[in-house]
C-alpha angles and dihedrals in degrees: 000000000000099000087049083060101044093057094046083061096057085049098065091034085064088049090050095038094058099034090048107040117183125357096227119021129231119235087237119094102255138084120198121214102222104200135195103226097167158007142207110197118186128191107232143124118234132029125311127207113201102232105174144317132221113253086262101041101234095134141033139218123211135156131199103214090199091055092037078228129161106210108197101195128180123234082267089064078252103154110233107172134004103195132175113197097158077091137090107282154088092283098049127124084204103221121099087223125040122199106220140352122213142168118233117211088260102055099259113134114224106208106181122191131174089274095051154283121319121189118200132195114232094273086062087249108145120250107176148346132212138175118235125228090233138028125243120267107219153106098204113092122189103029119013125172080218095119137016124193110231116192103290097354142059127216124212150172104248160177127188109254095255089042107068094115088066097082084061092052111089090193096068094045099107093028109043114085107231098157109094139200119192140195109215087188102064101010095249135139104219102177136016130180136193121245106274108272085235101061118106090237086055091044107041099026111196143116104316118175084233139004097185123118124227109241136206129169124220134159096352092309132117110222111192123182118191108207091229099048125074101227149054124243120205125201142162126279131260095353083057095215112160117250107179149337134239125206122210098196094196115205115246092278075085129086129189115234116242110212133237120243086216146026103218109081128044097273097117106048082059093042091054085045096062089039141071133232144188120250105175155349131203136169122225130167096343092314127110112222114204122169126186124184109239129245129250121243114275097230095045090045086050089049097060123098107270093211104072144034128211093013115133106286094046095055085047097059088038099056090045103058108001087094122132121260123202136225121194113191132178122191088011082296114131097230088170149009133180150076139337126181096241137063123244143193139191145212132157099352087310118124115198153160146204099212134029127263108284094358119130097233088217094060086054128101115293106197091049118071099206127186116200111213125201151180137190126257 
């Protein structure tokens, strides 16, 4: 019966989402239809994070940070395995956190932590473990676009393991390599790569939360997005030499982060306040899909008490403005840009929510876990 209900929701969400449009409109002449075109709805209890999903989505990954618990779902929502390998065994990938979480083309599951690589079959029985010859750069946990298998190799994000300070260091910005290509077959790097000199980390070098770039891999190419920098850089794959680039333009909703000088007081968690930055990027039917999260106003932000972050005036300012703002492009030509009333994301070419159009999340369902899927029209 739930289920019954559930679907006629998505029903009607396709009907609003396609009589309404967008919430704010852009000045250029164009006006995207944004459709629900499915849906996967699991019956389970607590909050699920979309991890990954194999090339034919037949299977999704999903992960509960507050059970420590791996979902495996079919394509139905149909639950197949609820795993916990956080823990002591055989099959653990003996950390209580993991990095990232990716299919490979064959079905294995690469799960990477700080201590190494751990390949898993499709039951989540471990297969194998490696050590890496370099260590993650991120700031992101459970579920970092910090690495993506491709075919028989895996790109990261990545330092040498003597060389982590360097993403402190502003000087080795445009010179450090920190792009990575890997052959999972012989252990090998085979090509790395510096961050693009005209990217805003290269150009003005500081404290940012996190310099990686989020990847996805189409037609042979390599697309990265830094979340600080307004544009997407292409580049082969896997000799990671770059091809294009591909500038955002924002419209002024969008502010540029200046970045901290340390990491030690509370400047950046105000700086990122007052600034905007990209969250995402997918392709469907011949459109490019972008989306940014707004900046606060400099003089609220300013206003607010410097000693403490997330108190009650800060949550006030950042639920206010700190709301996602979309870009549609075709033939690499921005045709719109502004709001919807619901909040994507995007991984792989997939474009998905966890709440309907218009629909407060915390009046849904609670003992259905339901992911919204679209596509542009």
């Amino acid at each position: 019966m739930k289920k019954l209900f559930s679907m006629i929701c998505l029903a009607l969400c396709a009907c609003l989402t396609l009589a309404c449009g967008s919430a704010e409109k852009s000045t250029l002449h164009y006006e995207p239809e944004l459709i629900v075109t499915d849906s996967l709805i699991i019956d389970y209890l607590g909050n699920l994070q979309l991890l990954d999903f194999k090339p034919d989505r037949s299977e999704y990954l999903l992960y509960d940070f507050q059970r420590s618990e791996l979902v495996r779902v079919d394509q139905k929502g149909t639950i197949r395995q609820k795993a916990n390998r956080s823990m002591d065994g055989k099959d653990s990938y003996q950390s209580r956190f993991f990095i990232t979480a990716n299919y490979r083309d064959n079905g294995d599951l690469l799960i990477e932590t700080f201590g190494g690589l751990f390949v898993y079959d499709s039951a989540l029985t471990l297969k194998e473990k490696r050590k890496l010859p370099y260590e993650l750069a991120t700031g992101i946990i459970g579920g970092s676009r910090v690495t993506l298998p491709i075919a028989d190799y895996l790109y990261a994000f990545s330092v040498g393991t003597d060389d982590r300070d360097r993403l402190q260091d502003a000087s080795s910005l445009h010179t450090y390599p920190f792009l990575t290509a890997y052959d999972l077959a012989s252990d090998q790097v085979t090509a790395r790569e510096p961050m693009p000199e005209k990217s805003q980390m290269v150009q003005n070098p500081g404290v940012y939360r996190s310099m990686d770039p989020i990847p996805l891999y189409r037609d042979g190419l390599l697309h990265l997005m830094f979340m600080y920098s307004p544009e997407i850089y292409v580049y082969d794959f896997p000799s990671l030499k770059l091809k294009e680039v591909l500038n955002l333009n924002p419209e002024p909703t969008y502010r540029q982060l200046a970045p901290v000088k340390n990491n030690e007081s509370f400047d950046r968690f105000f700086s990122e306040l007052a600034s905007s930055h990209y969250t995402g990027f997918a392709h469907s039917n011949g459109y490019l899909l972008t989306s940014y999260m707004a900046a606060a106003p400099q003089e609220e932000v300013d206003a607010l008490p410097k000693d403490v972050v997330g108190g009650p005036d800060y949550l006030v300012v950042r639920d206010k403005y700190k709301n996602p703002y979309y870009q549609v492009f075709s033939e690499k030509e921005k045709v719109w840009e502004g709001k919807w009333d619901v909040d994507l994301k995007m991984h792989k070419d997939v474009i998905y929510s966890t709440h309907q159009p218009g629909v407060d999340p915390q009046v849904q369902e609670r003992d259905e876990v339901v992911f919204y899927f679209y596509e542009l029209k």
